[in-house]
TIMIBA-152325 format. One record per atom (N, C-alpha, C, O): residue number from 0; atom name; y, z, x. Coordinates in steps of 0.2 Angstrom, whole numbers, plus 5000, padded with zeros to 4 digits. Each point is the difference from the previous one (the first is absolute). Layout:
REM residues N
<atom nr="NUM" atom="CA" yy="Y" zz="Z" xx="X"/>
...
This chain:
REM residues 69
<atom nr="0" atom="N" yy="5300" zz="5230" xx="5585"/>
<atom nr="0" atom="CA" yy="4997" zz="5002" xx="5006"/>
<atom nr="0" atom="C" yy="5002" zz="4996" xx="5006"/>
<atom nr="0" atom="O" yy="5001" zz="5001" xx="5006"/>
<atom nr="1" atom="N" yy="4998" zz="4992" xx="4992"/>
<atom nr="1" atom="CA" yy="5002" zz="4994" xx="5005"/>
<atom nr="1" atom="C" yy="5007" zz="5002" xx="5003"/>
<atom nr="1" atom="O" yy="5000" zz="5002" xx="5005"/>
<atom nr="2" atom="N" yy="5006" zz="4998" xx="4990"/>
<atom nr="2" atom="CA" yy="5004" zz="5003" xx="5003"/>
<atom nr="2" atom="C" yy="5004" zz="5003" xx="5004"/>
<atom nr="2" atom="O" yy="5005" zz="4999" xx="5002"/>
<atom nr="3" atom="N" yy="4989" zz="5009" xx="4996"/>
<atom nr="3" atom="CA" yy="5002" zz="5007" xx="5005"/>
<atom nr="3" atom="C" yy="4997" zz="4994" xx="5006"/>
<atom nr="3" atom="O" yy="5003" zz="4997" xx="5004"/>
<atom nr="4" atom="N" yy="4992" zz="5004" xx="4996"/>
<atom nr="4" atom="CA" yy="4997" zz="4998" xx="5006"/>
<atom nr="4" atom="C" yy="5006" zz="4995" xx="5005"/>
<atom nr="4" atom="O" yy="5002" zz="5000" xx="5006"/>
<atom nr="5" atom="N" yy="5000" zz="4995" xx="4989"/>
<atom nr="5" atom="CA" yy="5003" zz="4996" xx="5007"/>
<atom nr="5" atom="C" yy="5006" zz="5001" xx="5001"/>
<atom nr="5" atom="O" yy="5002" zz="4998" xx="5006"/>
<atom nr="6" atom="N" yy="5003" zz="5007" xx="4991"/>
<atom nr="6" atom="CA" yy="5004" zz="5006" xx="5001"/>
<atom nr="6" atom="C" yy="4998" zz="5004" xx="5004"/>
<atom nr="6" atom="O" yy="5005" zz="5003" xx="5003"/>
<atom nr="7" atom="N" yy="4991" zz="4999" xx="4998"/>
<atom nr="7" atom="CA" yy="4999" zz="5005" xx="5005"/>
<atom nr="7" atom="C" yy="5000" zz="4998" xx="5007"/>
<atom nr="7" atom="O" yy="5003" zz="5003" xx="5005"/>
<atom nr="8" atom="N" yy="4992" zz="4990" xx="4995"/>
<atom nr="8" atom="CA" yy="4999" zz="4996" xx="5007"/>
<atom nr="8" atom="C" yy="5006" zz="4998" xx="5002"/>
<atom nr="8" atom="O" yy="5001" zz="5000" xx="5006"/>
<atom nr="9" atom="N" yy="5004" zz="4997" xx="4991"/>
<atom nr="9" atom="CA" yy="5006" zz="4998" xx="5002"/>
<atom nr="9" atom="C" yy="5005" zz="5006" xx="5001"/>
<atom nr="9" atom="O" yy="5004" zz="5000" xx="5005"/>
<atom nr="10" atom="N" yy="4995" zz="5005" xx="4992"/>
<atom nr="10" atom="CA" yy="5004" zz="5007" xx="5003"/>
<atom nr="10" atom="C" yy="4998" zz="5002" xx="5008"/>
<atom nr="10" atom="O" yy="5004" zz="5000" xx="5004"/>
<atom nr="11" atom="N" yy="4987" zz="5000" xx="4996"/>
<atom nr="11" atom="CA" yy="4998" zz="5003" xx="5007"/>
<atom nr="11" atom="C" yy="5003" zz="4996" xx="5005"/>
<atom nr="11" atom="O" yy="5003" zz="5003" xx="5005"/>
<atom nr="12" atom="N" yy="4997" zz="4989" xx="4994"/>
<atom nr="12" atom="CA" yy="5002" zz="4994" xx="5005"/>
<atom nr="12" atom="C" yy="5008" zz="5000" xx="5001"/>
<atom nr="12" atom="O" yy="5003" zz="4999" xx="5005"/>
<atom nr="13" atom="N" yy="5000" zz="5004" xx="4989"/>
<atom nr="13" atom="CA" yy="5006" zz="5000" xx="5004"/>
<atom nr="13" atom="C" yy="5002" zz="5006" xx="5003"/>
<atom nr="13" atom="O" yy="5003" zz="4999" xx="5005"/>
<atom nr="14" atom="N" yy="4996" zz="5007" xx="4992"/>
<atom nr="14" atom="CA" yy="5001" zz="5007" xx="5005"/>
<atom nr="14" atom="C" yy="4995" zz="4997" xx="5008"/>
<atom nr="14" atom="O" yy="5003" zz="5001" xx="5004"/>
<atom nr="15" atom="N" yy="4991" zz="4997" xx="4997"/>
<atom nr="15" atom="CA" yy="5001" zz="4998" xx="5006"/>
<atom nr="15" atom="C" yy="5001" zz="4996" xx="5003"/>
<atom nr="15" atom="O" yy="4997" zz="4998" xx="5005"/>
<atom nr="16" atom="N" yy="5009" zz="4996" xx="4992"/>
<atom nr="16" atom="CA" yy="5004" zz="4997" xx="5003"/>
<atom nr="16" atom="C" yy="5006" zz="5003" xx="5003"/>
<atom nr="16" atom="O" yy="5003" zz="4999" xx="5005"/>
<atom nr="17" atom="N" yy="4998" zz="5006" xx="4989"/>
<atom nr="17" atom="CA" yy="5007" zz="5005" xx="5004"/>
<atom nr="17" atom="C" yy="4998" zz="5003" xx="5004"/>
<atom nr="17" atom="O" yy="5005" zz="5001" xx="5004"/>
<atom nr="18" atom="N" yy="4992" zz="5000" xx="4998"/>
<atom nr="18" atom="CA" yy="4995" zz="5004" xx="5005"/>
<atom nr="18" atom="C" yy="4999" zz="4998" xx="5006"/>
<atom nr="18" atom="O" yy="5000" zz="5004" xx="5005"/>
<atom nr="19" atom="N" yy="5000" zz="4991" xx="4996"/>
<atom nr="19" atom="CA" yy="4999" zz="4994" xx="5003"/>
<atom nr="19" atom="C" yy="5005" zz="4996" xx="5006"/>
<atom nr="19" atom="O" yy="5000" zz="4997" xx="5006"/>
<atom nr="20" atom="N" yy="5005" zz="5004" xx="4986"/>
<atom nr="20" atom="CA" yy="5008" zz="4998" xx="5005"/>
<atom nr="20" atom="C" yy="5004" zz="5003" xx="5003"/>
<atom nr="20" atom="O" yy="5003" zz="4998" xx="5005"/>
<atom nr="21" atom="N" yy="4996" zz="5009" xx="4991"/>
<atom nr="21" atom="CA" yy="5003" zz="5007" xx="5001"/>
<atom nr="21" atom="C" yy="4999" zz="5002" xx="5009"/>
<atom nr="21" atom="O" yy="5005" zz="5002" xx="5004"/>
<atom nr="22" atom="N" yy="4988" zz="4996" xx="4998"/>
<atom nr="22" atom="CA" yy="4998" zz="5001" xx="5006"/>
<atom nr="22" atom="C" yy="5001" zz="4994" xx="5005"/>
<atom nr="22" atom="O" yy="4999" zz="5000" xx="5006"/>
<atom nr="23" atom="N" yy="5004" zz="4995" xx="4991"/>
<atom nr="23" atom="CA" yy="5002" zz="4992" xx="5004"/>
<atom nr="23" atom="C" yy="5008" zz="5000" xx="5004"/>
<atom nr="23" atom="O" yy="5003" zz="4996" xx="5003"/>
<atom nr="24" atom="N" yy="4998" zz="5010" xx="4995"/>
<atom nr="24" atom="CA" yy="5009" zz="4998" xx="5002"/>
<atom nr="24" atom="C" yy="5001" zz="5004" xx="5004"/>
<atom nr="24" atom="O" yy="5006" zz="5001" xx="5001"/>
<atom nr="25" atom="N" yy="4988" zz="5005" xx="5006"/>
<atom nr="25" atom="CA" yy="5002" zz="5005" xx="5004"/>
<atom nr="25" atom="C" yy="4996" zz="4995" xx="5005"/>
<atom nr="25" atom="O" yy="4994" zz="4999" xx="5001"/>
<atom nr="26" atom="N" yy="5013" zz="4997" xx="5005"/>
<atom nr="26" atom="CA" yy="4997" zz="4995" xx="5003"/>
<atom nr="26" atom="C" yy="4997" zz="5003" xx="5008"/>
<atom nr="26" atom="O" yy="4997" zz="4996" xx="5005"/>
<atom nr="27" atom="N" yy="5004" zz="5012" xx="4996"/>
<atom nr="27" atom="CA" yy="4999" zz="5001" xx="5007"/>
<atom nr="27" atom="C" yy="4990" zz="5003" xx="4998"/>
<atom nr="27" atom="O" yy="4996" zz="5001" xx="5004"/>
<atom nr="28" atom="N" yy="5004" zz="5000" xx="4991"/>
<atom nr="28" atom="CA" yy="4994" zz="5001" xx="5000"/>
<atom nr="28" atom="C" yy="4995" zz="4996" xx="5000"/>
<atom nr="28" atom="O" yy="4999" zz="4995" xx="4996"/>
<atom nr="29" atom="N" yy="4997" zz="5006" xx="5009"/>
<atom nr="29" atom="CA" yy="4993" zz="4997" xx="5001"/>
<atom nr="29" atom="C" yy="5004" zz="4994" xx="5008"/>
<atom nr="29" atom="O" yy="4998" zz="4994" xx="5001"/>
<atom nr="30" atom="N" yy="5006" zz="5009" xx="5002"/>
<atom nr="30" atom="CA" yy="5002" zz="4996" xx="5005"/>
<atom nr="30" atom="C" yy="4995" zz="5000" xx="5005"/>
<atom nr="30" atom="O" yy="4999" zz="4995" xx="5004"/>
<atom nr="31" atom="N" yy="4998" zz="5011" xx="4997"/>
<atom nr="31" atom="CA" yy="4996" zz="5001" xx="5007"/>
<atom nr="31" atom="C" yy="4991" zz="4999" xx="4994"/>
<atom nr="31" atom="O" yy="4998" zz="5003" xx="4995"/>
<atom nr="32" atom="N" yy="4999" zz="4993" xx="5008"/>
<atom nr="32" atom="CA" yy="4991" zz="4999" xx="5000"/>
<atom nr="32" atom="C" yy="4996" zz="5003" xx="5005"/>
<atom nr="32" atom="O" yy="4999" zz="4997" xx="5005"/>
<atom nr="33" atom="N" yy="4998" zz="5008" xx="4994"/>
<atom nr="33" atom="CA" yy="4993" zz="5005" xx="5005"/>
<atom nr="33" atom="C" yy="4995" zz="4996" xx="5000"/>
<atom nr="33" atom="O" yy="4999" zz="4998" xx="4995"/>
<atom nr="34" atom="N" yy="4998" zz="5001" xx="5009"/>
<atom nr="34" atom="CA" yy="4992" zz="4997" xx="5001"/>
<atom nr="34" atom="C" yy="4997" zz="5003" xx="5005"/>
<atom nr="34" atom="O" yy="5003" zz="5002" xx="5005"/>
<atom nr="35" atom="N" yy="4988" zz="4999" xx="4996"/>
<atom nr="35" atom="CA" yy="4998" zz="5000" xx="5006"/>
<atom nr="35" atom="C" yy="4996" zz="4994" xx="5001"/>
<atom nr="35" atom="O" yy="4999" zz="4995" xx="4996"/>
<atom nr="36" atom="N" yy="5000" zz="5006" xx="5010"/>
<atom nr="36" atom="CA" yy="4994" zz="4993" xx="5002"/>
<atom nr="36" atom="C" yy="4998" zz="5000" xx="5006"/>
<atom nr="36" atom="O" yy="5004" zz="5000" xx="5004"/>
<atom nr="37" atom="N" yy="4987" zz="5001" xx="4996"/>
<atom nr="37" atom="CA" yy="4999" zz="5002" xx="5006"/>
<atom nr="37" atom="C" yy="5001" zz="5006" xx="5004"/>
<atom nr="37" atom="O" yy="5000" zz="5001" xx="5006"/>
<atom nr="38" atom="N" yy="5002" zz="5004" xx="4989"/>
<atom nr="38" atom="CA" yy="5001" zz="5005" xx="5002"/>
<atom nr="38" atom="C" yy="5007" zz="5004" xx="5004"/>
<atom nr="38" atom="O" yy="5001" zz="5006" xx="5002"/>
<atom nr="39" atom="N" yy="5004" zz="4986" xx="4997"/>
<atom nr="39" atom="CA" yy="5008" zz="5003" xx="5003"/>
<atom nr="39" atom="C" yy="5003" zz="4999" xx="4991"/>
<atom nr="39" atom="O" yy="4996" zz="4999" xx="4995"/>
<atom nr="40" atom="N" yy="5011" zz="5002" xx="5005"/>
<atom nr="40" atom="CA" yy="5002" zz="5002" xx="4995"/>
<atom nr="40" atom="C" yy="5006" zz="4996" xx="5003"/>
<atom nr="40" atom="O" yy="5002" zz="4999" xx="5005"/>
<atom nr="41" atom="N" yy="5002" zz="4997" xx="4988"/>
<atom nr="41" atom="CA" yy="5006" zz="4996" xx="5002"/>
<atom nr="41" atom="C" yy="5002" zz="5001" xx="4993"/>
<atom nr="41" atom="O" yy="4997" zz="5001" xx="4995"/>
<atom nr="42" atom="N" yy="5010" zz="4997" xx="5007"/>
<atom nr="42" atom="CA" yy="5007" zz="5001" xx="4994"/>
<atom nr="42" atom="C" yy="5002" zz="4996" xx="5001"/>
<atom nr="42" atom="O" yy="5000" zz="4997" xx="5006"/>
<atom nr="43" atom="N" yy="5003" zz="4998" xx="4987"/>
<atom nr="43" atom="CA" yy="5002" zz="4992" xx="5002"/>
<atom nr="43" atom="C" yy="5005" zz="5003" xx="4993"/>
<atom nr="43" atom="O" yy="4999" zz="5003" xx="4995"/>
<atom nr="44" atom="N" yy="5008" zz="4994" xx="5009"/>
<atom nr="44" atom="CA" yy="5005" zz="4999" xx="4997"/>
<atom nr="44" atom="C" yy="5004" zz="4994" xx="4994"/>
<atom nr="44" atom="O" yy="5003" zz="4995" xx="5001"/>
<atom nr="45" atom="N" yy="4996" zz="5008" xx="4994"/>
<atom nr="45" atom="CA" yy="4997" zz="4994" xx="4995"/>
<atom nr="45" atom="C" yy="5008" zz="4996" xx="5000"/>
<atom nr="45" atom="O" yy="4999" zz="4994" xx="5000"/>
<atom nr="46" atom="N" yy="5006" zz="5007" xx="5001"/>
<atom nr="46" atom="CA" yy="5007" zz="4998" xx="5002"/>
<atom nr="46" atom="C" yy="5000" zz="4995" xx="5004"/>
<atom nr="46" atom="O" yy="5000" zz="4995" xx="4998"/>
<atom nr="47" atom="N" yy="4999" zz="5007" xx="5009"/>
<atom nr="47" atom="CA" yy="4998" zz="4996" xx="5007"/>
<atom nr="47" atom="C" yy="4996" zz="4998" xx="5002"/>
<atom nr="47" atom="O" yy="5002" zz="4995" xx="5003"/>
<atom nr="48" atom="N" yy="4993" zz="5005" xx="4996"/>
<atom nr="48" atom="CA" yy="4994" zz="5000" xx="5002"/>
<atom nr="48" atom="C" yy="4997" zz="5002" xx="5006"/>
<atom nr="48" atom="O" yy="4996" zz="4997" xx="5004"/>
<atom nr="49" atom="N" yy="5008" zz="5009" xx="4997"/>
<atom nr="49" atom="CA" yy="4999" zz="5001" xx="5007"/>
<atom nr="49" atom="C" yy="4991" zz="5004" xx="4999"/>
<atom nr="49" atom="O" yy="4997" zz="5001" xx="4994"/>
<atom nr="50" atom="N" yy="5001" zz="5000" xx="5012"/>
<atom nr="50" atom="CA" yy="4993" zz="5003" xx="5000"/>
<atom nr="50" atom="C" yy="4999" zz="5005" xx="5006"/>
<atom nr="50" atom="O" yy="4999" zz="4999" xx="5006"/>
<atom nr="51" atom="N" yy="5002" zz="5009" xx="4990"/>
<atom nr="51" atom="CA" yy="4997" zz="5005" xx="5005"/>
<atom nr="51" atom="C" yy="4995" zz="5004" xx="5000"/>
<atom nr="51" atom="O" yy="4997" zz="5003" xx="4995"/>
<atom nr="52" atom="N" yy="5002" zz="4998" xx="5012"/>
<atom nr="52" atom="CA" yy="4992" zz="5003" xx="4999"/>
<atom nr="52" atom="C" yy="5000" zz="5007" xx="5005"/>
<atom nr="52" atom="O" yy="5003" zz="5001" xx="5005"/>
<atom nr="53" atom="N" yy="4993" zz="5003" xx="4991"/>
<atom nr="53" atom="CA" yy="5000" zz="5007" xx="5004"/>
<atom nr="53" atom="C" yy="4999" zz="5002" xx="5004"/>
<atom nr="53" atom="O" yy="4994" zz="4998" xx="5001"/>
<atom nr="54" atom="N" yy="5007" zz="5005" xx="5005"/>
<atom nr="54" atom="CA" yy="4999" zz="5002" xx="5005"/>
<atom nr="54" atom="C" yy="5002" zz="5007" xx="5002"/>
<atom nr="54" atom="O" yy="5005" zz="5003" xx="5000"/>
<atom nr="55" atom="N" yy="4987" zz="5000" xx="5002"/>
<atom nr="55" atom="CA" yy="5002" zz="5008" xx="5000"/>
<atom nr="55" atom="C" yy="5004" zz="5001" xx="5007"/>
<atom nr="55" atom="O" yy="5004" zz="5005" xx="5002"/>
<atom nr="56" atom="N" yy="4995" zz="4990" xx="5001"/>
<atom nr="56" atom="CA" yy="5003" zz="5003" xx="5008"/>
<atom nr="56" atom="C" yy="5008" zz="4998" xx="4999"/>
<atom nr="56" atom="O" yy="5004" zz="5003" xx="5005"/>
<atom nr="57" atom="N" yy="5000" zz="4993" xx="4989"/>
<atom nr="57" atom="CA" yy="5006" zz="5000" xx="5001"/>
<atom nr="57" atom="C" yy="5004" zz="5005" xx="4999"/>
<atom nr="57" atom="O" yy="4997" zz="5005" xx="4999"/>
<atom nr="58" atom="N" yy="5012" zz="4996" xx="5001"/>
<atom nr="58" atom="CA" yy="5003" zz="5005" xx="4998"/>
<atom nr="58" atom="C" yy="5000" zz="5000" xx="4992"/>
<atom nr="58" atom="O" yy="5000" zz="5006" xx="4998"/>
<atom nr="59" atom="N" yy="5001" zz="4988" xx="4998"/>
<atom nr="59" atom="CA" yy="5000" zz="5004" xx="4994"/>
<atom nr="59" atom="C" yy="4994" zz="4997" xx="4997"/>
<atom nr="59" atom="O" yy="5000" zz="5002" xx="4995"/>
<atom nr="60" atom="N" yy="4994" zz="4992" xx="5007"/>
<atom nr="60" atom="CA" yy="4994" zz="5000" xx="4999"/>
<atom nr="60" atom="C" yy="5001" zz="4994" xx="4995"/>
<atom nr="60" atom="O" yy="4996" zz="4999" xx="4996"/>
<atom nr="61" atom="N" yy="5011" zz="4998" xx="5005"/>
<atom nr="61" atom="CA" yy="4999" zz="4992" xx="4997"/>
<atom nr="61" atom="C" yy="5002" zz="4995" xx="5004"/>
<atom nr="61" atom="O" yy="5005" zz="4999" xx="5002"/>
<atom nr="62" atom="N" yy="4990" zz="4998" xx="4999"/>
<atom nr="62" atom="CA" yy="5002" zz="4996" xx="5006"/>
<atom nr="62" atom="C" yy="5001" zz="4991" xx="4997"/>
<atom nr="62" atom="O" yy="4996" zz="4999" xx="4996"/>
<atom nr="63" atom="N" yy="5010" zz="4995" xx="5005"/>
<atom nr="63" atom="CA" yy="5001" zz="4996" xx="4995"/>
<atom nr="63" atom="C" yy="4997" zz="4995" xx="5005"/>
<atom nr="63" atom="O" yy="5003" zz="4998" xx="5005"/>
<atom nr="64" atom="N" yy="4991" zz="5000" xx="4992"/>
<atom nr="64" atom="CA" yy="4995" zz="4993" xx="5001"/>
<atom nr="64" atom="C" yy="5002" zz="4993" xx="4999"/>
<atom nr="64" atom="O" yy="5000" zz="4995" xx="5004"/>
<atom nr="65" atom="N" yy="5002" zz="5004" xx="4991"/>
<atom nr="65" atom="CA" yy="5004" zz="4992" xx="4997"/>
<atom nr="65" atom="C" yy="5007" zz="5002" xx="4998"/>
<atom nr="65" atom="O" yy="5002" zz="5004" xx="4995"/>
<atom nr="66" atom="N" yy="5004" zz="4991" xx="5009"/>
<atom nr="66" atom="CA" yy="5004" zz="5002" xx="4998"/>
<atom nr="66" atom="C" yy="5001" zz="4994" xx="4992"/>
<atom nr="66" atom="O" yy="5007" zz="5000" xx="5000"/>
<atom nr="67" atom="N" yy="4992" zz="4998" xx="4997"/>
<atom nr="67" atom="CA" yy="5000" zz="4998" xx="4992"/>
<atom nr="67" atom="C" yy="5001" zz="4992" xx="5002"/>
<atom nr="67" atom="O" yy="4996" zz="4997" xx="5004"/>
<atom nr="68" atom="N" yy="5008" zz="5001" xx="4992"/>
<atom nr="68" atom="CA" yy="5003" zz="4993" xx="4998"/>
<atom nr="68" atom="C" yy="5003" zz="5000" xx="5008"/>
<atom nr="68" atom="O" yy="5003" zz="4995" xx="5002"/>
């Protein structure tokens, strides 16, 4: 019984290690970060580090606050 048991734990630990990796090699994803605070909403560019914040009065409603590095 000892083991199945540690067979088993070392199966689940690798299926999600594969799992894991599998999701580590698609590098445009998770490029843009959403937050609010205080009630405005900003989008920070996880590449650049640039930082935009919302604006209903602008034309397309992102307006770029810190230009990064």
């Amino acid at each position: 019984m000892k083991k199945y048991t540690i067979g088993l734990i070392t199966g689940a630990l690798l299926a999600i290690s594969a799992m894991m990796f599998m999701g580590a090699r698609d590098s445009e994803r998770g490029k843009y970060q959403a937050f609010a605070s205080e009630g405005r909403r900003y989008l920070l560019d996880t590449q650049s580090a640039k930082l935009y914040s919302y604006n209903i009065n602008s034309d397309n409603g992102w307006v770029l606050r810190s230009d990064g590095f």
